[in-house]
C-alpha positions in Angstrom: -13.6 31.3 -24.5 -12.9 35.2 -25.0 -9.6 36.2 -26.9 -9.2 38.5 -23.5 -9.4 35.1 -21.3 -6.5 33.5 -23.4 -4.1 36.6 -23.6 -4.4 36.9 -19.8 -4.4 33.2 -19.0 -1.6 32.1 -21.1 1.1 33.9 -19.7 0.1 34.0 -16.3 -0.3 30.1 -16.3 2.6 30.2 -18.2 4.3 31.4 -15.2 3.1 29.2 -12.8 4.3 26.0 -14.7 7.9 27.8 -14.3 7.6 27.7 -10.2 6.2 24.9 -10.3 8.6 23.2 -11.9 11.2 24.6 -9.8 9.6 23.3 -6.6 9.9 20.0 -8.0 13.7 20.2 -9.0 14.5 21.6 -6.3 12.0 19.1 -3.9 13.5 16.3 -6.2 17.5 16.9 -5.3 16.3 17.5 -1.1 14.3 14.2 -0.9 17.1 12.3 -2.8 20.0 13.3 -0.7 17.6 13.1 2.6 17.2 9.7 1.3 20.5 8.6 1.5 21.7 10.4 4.4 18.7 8.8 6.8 18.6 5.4 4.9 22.4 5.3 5.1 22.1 6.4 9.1 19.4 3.6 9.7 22.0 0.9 8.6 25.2 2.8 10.8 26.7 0.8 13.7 26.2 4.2 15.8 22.8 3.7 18.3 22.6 7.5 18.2 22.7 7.9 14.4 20.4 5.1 13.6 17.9 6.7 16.5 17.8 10.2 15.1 17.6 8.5 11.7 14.3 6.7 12.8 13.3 9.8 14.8 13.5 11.6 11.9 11.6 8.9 9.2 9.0 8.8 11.7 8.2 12.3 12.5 7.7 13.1 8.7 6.0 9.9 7.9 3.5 10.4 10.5 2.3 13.7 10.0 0.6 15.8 7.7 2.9 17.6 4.9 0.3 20.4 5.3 1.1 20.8 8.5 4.8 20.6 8.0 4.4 23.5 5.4 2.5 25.9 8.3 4.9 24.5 11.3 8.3 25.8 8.6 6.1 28.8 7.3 4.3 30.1 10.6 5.7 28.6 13.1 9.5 29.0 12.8 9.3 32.6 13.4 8.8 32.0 17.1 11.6 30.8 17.3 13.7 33.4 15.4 13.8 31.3 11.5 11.9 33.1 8.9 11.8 31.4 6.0 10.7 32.7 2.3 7.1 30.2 1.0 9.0 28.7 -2.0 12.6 27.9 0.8 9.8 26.7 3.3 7.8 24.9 0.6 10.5 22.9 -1.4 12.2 22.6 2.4 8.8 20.4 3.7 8.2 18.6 0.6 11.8 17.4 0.4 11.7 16.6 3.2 8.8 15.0 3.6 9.2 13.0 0.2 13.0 12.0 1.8 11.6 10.4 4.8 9.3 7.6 2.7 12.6 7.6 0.3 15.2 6.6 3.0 12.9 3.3 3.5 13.5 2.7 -0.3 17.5 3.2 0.1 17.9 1.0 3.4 15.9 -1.8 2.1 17.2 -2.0 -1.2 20.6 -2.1 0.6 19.4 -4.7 3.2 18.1 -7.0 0.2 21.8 -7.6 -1.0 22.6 -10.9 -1.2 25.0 -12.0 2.3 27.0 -13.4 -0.3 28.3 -10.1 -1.5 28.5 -9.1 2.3 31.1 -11.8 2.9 33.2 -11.7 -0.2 33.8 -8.0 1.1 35.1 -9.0 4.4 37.1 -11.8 2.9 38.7 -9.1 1.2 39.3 -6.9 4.6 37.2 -4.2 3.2 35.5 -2.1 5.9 31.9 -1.5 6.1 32.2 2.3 5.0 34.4 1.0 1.9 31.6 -2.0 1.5 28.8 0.4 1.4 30.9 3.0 -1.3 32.2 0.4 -3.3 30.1 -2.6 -3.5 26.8 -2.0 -1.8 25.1 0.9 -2.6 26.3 0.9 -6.3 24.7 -2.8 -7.0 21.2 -1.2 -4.9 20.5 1.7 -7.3 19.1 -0.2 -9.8 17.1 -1.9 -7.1 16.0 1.8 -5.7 15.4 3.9 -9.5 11.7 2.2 -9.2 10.7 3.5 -6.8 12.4 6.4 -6.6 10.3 7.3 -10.0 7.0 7.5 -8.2 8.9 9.4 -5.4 9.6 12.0 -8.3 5.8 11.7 -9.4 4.8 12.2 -6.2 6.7 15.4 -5.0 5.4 17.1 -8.4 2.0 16.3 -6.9 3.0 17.4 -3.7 4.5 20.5 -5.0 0.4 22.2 -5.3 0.5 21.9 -1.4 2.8 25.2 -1.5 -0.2 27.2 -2.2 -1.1 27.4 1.1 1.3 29.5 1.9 1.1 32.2 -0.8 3.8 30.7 -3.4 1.9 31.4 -7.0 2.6 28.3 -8.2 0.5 26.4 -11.3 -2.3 25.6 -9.2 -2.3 28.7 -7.6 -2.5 31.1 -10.5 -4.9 28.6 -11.9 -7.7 29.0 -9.0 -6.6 33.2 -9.7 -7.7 33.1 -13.3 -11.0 30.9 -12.2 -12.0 33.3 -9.9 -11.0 36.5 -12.1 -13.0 34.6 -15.3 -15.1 32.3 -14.2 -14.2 29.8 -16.6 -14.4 26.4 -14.0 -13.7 23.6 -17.1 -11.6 25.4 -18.7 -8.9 25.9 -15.4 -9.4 23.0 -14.4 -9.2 20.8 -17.4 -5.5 22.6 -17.8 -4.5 21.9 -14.7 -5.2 18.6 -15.1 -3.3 18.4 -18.5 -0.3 19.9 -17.7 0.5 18.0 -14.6 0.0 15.0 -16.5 2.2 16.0 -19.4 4.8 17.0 -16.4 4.2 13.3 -14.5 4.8 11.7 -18.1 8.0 13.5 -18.5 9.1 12.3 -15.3 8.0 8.6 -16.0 9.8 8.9 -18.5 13.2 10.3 -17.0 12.7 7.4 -14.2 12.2 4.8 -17.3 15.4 6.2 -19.3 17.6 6.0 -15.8 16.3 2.3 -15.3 17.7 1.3 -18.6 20.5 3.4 -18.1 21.7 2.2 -14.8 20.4 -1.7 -15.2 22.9 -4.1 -13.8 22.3 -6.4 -16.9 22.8 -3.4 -19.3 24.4 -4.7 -22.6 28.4 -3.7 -22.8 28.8 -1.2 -25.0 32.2 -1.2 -25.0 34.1 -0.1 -28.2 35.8 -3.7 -28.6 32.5 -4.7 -29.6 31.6 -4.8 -33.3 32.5 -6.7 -36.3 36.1 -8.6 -36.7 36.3 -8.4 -33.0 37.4 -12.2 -31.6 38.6 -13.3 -28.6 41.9 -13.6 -28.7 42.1 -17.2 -28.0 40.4 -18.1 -31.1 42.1 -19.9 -33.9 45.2 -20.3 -31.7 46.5 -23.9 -31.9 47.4 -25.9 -28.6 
């Protein structure tokens, strides 16, 4: 490996993990609040709603994101929409990644005890109010899961926006193979940085499982030595 191959390849690589990256934010915060919006509209009283929400699900469940990259990229122009390959990229792949995600959000909402379902119209609270207050609060636990290998995912996903010219990690990396010739060497960085970028995100998904677990411990500032309740050593 030539001193020339690591002053051109570093930087350049370098680069790439920086849009790549950025896809994956950026794909990340879409396919989240897709999520919600068509897991939330799969559970609404409103036949219209729940069938574009299912429309929807389906459409990008059941066909290729590659093809959903070209139909946003090539195809839009047709009709009058030209859209830039990193808006048309993270637009597909969050997308995309929202559709599978919205199954996570309505069945984790669904799997709610009908206990919980009652005491909240025992208490006149509306189904909106329900969903805000009660709900959807006790189902994010339930959802962070999953919603960590959505997160792995869409990183994977994000080398699919090649195809349509954004110079992305993987992109820049097939660049340097073909200007050097160095196969392993590519490749075997590819491979390393995406998994030092997957870890990172296991990790964030780990830290907001702990973070956001219904059994958390209190760590309220009443707690600590000396504290008592303040029923004890008080005599009937």
């Amino acid at each position: 490996m030539s001193s020339d191959f690591l002053a051109y390849a570093v930087p350049v690589l370098w680069h790439g993990l920086q849009l790549t990256v950025l896809v994956t934010v950026l794909g990340i915060a879409l396919a989240l609040f897709t999520a919600f919006v068509a897991g939330l509209g799969r559970l609404s009283e409103h036949a219209v709603v729940r069938g574009i929400s299912v429309f929807f699900i389906e459409v990008f469940r059941g066909t290729s994101l590659v093809v959903q990259l070209f139909f946003f990229y090539f195809a839009l122009p047709a009709f009058g929409v030209q859209l830039s390959p990193l808006f048309a990229g993270v637009l597909a792949i969050g997308l995309n990644e929202g559709a599978y995600a919205a199954e996570i959000v309505r069945g984790a909402i669904v799997s709610r005890t009908a206990g919980q379902n009652e005491a909240c119209i025992a208490l006149s609270m509306g189904k909106s109010l329900r969903m805000r207050r009660v709900l959807i609060p006790q189902s994010v636990p339930a959802m962070l899961p999953p919603f960590g290998n959505v997160m792995v995912d869409t990183l994977k996903n994000s080398s699919l926006v090649s195809f349509i010219g954004v110079s992305e990690l993987t992109f820049r990396g097939e660049f340097i193979r073909n200007a050097f010739g160095e196969t392993l060497t590519v490749y075997l960085t590819l491979l390393v940085l995406y998994f030092i970028l997957s870890q990172l995100l296991a990790l964030l998904s780990r830290w907001l499982e702990r973070r956001f677990a219904i059994d958390r411990p209190s760590r309220s500032i009443f707690r600590g030595a000396g504290m008592r309740p303040a029923t004890e050593g008080v005599t009937p």
